[in-house]
N, C-alpha and C positions, 0 to 999 in steps of 0.2 A: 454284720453281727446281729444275730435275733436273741432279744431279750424275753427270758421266761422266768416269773415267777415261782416259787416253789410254796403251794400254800397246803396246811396241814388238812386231811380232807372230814376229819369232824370238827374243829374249831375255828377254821378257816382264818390261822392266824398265817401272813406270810414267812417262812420260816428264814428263806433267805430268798437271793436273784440269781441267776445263773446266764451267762452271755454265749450263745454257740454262734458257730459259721453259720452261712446261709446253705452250705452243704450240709449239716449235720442237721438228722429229722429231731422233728418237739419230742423233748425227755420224754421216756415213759415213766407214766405212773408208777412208785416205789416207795416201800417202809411207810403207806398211808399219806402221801405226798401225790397232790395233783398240781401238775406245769398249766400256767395259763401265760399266753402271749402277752406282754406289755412293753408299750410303746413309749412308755417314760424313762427320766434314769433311775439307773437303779442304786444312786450314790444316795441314800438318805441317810440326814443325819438325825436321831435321836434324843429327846427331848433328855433321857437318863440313862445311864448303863443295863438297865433291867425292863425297857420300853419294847416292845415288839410291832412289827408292822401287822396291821389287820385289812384283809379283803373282804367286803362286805358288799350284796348282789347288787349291780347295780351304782358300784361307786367307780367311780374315774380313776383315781387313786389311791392307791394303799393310806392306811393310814396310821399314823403310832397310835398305841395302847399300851396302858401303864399296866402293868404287873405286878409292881410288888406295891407292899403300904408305904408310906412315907415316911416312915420307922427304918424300915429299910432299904430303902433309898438310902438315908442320911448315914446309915452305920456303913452303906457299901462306900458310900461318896468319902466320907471319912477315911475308909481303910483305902481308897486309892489315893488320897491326898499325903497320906501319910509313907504311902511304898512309894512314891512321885519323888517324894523330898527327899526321902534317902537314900533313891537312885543319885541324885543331886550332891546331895552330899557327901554319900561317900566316893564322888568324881572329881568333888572341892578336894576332899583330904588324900585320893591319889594321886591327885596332880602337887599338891601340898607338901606331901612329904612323901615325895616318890622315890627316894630312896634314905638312905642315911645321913649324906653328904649334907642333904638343905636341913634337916634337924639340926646336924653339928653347926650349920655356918650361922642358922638363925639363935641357937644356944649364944657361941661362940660372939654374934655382931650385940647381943641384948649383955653379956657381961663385958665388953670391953666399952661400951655405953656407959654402963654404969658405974666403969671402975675412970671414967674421964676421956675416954678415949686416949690414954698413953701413948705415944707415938714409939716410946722405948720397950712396947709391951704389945705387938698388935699380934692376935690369935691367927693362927695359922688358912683355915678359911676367907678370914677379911682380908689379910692380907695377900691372898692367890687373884681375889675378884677387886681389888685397887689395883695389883699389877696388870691384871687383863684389862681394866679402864685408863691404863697408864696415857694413851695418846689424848683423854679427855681432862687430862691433869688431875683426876682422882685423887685424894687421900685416903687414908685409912676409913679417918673420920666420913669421909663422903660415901664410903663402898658397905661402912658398919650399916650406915642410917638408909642406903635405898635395901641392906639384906630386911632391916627392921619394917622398912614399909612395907615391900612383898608381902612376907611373912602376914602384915597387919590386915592387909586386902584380902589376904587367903580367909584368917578370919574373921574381916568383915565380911565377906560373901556370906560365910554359913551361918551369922548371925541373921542377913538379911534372906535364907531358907529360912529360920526356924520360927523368924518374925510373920513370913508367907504361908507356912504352914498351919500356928497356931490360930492368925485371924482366918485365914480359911477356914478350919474345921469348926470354928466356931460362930462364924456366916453360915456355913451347911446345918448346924445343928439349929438355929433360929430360922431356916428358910420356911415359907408358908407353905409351898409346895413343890410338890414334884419339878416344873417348870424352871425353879427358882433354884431347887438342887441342884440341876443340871447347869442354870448358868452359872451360877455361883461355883461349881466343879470345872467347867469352862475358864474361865475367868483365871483360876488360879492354874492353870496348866498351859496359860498363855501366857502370864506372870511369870509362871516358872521360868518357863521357855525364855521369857526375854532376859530374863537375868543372868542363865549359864549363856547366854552367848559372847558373853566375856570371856570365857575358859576357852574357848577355841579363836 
C-alpha cells in the first residue's frame, strides 16, 4: 500500500491521506491538490476538532495547525459535548422506557410501595414479575422493590450524563488553550464511553 498526501497547493496545508495499491500510479494533481509520497502513518490524531495537518519544505512530518481562535474552539467543543450526551441519553431513556409495559410496572411497583405493600392488593405488573421469580421464592414485596431499583439506576445513569456534561463544558469554557480543549473534550468522551458501557 503506498501512502500519499494530499496537500493544498497554495497553502500547503495537508488536506487529507490517501492509501493506493502498489499497482495503482501517484494520484494526479486535482481541484488544486498536489500527492506527495509519505512514508509515515497517516492515522493522526488532532490536538482539536478544527486543527489541520501542515506540510512545510523541508519537514519530516506533517504537522497540526490550529485554525480557528479559541473562542471557537471552545463554542465547537461545547456543542459536541453536548450532542455527545444526548446521544447518551436519549439511549438511557430508550432502553428506560422502551415500551409502555416498564412505565406501567414502575408506576405500578412505586404505588403499592407506598400503599405498604398489601399482599391482598398486589398491582398487576408486580405481580406477573413475582410469579416469573417464583423458583427464587420472590414476594410481591421483593419483585415491587428490584421494579423500583432498575427504574432508580436508569435515573441514576442520566443524572450521572448530565453531572459529565455540565462539569465538562464548563472545564472547556476555563481551558487556556487549544491543547487543553481538545484534552479536556477527550477526556469527557472517554468518560462518556466508560459509563454507557453499562447499557450494553
Amino acid at each position: 500500500m503506498g501512502m500519499y498526501l494530499a496537500v493544498d497547493a497554495v497553502s500547503r496545508r495537508v488536506v487529507r491521506g490517501e492509501g493506493r495499491t502498489e499497482t495503482d500510479p501517484r494520484p494526479m494533481p486535482r481541484d488544486g491538490l498536489v500527492f506527495y509520497r509519505y512514508e509515515g502513518k497517516l492515522s493522526f490524531s488532532p490536538p482539536s476538532p478544527t486543527s489541520v495537518l501542515n506540510l512545510e519544505e523541508g519537514e519530516d512530518e506533517p504537522v497540526w495547525v490550529e485554525t480557528a481562535s479559541l473562542a471557537d474552539l471552545v463554542l465547537r467543543a461545547v456543542d459536541q459535548i453536548d450532542s455527545a450526551a444526548d446521544v447518551a441519553r436519549q439511549d438511557v431513556i430508550a432502553k428506560q422506557t422502551n415500551t409502555e409495559e416498564y412505565r406501567r410496572a414502575e408506576q405500578q411497583a412505586r404505588e403499592h410501595a407506598a400503599a405498604g405493600y398489601p399482599v391482598d392488593d398486589v398491582p398487576s405488573c408486580v405481580a406477573s414479575w413475582a410469579k416469573a421469580k417464583r423458583r427464587e421464592g420472590w414476594t410481591s414485596r421483593d419483585a415491587a422493590d428490584d421494579i423500583i431499583a432498575t427504574a432508580d439506576r436508569w435515573y441514576g445513569l442520566l443524572d450521572m450524563i448530565r453531572e459529565l456534561r455540565l462539569c465538562a463544558k464548563e472545564d472547556v469554557r476555563h481551558a487556556a488553550d487549544a491543547t487543553e480543549v481538545g484534552a479536556l473534550a477527550g477526556e469527557f468522551a472517554t468518560d462518556l464511553s466508560n459509563l454507557m458501557k453499562g447499557l450494553q
